[in-house]
C-alpha positions, 0 to 999 in steps of 0.5 A, a space after each residue: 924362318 917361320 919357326 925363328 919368328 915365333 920362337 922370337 915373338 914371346 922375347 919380343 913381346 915381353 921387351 915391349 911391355 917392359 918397354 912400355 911400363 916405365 912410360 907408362 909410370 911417367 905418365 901418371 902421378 899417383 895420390 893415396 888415400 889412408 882413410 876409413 873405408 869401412 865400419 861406422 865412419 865408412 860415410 866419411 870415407 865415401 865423402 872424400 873419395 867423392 871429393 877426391 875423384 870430382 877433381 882429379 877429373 877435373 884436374 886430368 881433363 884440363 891436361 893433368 899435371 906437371 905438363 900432361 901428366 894423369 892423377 890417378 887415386 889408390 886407395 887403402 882402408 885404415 879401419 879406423 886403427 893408428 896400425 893399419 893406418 900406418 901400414 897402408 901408408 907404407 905400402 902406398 908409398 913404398 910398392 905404389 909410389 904415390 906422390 902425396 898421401 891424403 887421410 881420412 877422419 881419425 885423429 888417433 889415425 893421422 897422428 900415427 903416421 906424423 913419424 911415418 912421413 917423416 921418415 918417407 919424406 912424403 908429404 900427408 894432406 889431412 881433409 878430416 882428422 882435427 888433432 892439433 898435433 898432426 900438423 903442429 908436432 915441433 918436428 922438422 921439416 914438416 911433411 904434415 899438411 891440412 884442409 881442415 879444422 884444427 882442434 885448438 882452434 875449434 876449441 876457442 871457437 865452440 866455447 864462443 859459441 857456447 857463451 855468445 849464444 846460450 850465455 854460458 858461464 861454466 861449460 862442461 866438457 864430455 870427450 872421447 877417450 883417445 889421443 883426439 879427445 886428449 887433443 880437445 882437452 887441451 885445446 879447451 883449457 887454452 881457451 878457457 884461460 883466453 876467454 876467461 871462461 871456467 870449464 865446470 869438469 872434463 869428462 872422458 868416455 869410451 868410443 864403445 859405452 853405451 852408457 855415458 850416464 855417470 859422467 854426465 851426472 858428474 858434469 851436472 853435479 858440477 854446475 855445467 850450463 853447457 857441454 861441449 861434445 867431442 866424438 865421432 857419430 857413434 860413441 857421440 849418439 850415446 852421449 845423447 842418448 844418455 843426456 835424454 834418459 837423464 832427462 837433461 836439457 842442456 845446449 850442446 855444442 860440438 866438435 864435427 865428427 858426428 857429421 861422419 856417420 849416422 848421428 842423426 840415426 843413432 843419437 835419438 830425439 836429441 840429435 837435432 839439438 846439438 850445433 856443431 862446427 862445419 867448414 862448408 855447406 852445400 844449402 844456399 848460394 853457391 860460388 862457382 866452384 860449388 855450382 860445379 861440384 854439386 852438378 857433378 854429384 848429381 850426374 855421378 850419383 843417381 841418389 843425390 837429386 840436392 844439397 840435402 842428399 849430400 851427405 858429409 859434405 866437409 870431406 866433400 868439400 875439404 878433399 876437393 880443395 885439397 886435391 886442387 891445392 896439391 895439383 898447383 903443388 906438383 906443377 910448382 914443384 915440377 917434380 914428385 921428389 916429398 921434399 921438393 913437392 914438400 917445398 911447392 906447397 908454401 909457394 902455391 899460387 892464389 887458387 879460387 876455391 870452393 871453401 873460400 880464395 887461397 892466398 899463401 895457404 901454407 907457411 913455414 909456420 903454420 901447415 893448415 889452410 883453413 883459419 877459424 874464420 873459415 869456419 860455419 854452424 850447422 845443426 842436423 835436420 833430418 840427416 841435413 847438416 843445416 846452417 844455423 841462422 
């Protein structure tokens, strides 16, 4: 009889893992993020994932979602490349089954999986990436969703800035020559027309130049008494760099993504002239939600002692927001079905969050939540994104 038990034990143990597996499954809801984990915009990948794991945490020990399930995060670095963005979203929907799809910086990126989630009917959460065409695409129904800035928006709001606060009269735009930067371009002519302010050149340069010399020379022939920047940390530092062996002092205005790396760092003694658009800081007072967030930073992180260790605090921000956004979607949804979570998010309840309160974030016509109004200007102190006065 001995020896019947122990030949039955292994068919007996693997019954009862297979057993246990599907439990298992129903009890988490899995969260992907596609997004830049490594190379020079890595810090902006950190960023969200801090944001990320502060409130699944937050969420899970309040119960979980959609009546005591666990959210659990899964991971893949896009590299910054459109391909290996789409790749990793494939995978994370197709082998881990992940509820949601959450994306990281790059526009070029984010773009490439508009297609992609269409086709998986799965919802994609943007937290960065600002390329109107992510989310406004004309493609139906729309899986693409945002906590973010949105181009077009921005555009309208840096050239405002540009001519409320440096009188500008003929701004010049120096842009990344990618999808993002063909994004802005748009969006700035838009707002030129709007505000009646002529834009005195457009100029392109390469994510990898390293002297950006010629175009500017270009915008300054051109009558240009103001730039606006659009590019991430990296390729945006050589403009700078360019701007100051030119020997032009001219106000800068720029786009977000220097916040996504070590602009400060690589930019030169220019960095902290450039204003730039923001949709949260962690300097000065704070709601309840920031108090939280900021005391969780610093029992996870030994490094971050203040709001001046914080570094890239919009994923932070905007990640920790959308993750709250997309839990209240589950639990309206009652399900992790893309169309029918894909429904939840235009009937999410009002959420008091840390960027600001959320009434009816998401409409049928319009998949971001964050308006030009939610918007902030911050200039670089040090590696401190401060809040302009």
């Amino acid at each position: 009889m001995r020896l019947v038990s122990n030949l039955l034990l292994p068919t007996a143990t693997v019954f009862l893992a297979m057993a246990a597996t599907p439990v298992l499954a129903q009890e988490e809801v899995k969260i992907g993020l596609v997004a830049a984990l490594s190379g020079n915009s890595a810090l902006s990948g950190e960023a969200i994932t801090r944001g990320l794991t502060i409130a699944i945490d937050e969420v899970n020990a309040r119960g979980g979602v959609m009546n005591g399930k666990k959210l659990v995060l899964v991971k893949r670095d896009d590299e910054s490349n459109p391909s290996k963005g789409q790749l990793a979203a494939r995978e994370l929907v197709e082998k881990e089954k992940v509820a949601v799809v959450f994306g990281g910086i790059d526009t070029p990126v984010s773009a490439a999986l508009v297609n992609v989630m269409q086709e998986l009917k799965t919802p994609y959460m943007g937290v960065w990436a600002a390329g109107t065409n992510i989310t406004h695409h004309g493609k139906t129904p729309n899986y693409m969703f945002r906590v973010s800035v949105v181009d077009e928006r921005v555009d309208l709001a840096m050239m405002k800035y540009a001519q409320k606060t440096y009188s500008a009269k003929k701004p010049g735009a120096i842009l990344v020559n990618n999808p993002w930067g063909e994004s802005n371009q748009k969006g700035l002519e838009k707002a030129s027309a709007e505000l009646k302010l002529p834009l005195a050149a457009v100029e392109k340069y390469g994510a990898s130049d390293v002297d950006i010399t010629p175009q500017l020379t270009r915008l300054r022939s051109a009558g240009a008494d103001s730039l606006i920047l659009v590019g991430n940390a990296a390729p945006a530092a050589q403009v700078m760099k360019s701007l100051d062996r030119m020997g032009w002092k001219v106000p800068v205005v720029s786009h977000w993504g220097i916040s996504g790396g070590r602009f400060n760092e690589l930019a030169g003694p220019l960095y902290k002239d450039v204003v730039f658009v923001q949709t949260y800081s962690f300097f000065g007072p704070q709601n309840k939600n920031g108090q939280k967030v900021m005391a969780e930073l610093k029992k996870r992180y030994p490094d971050i002692k203040g709001p001046e260790d914080i570094l890239a605090p919009v994923g932070v921000a905007n990640s920790y927001d959308a993750l709250m956004l997309t839990a209240l979607a589950l639990n309206t949804a009652k399900s992790v079905d893309g169309d029918k979570l894909r429904e939840a998010f235009y009937n999410v309840p009002d959420y008091d969050g840390l960027i600001k309160t959320y009434k009816k974030p998401f409409t049928s016509s319009d998949n971001d939540a964050l308006k030009d109004a939610d918007y902030i200007w911050v200039r670089f102190e040090g590696k401190n994104a401060m809040p302009v006065k």
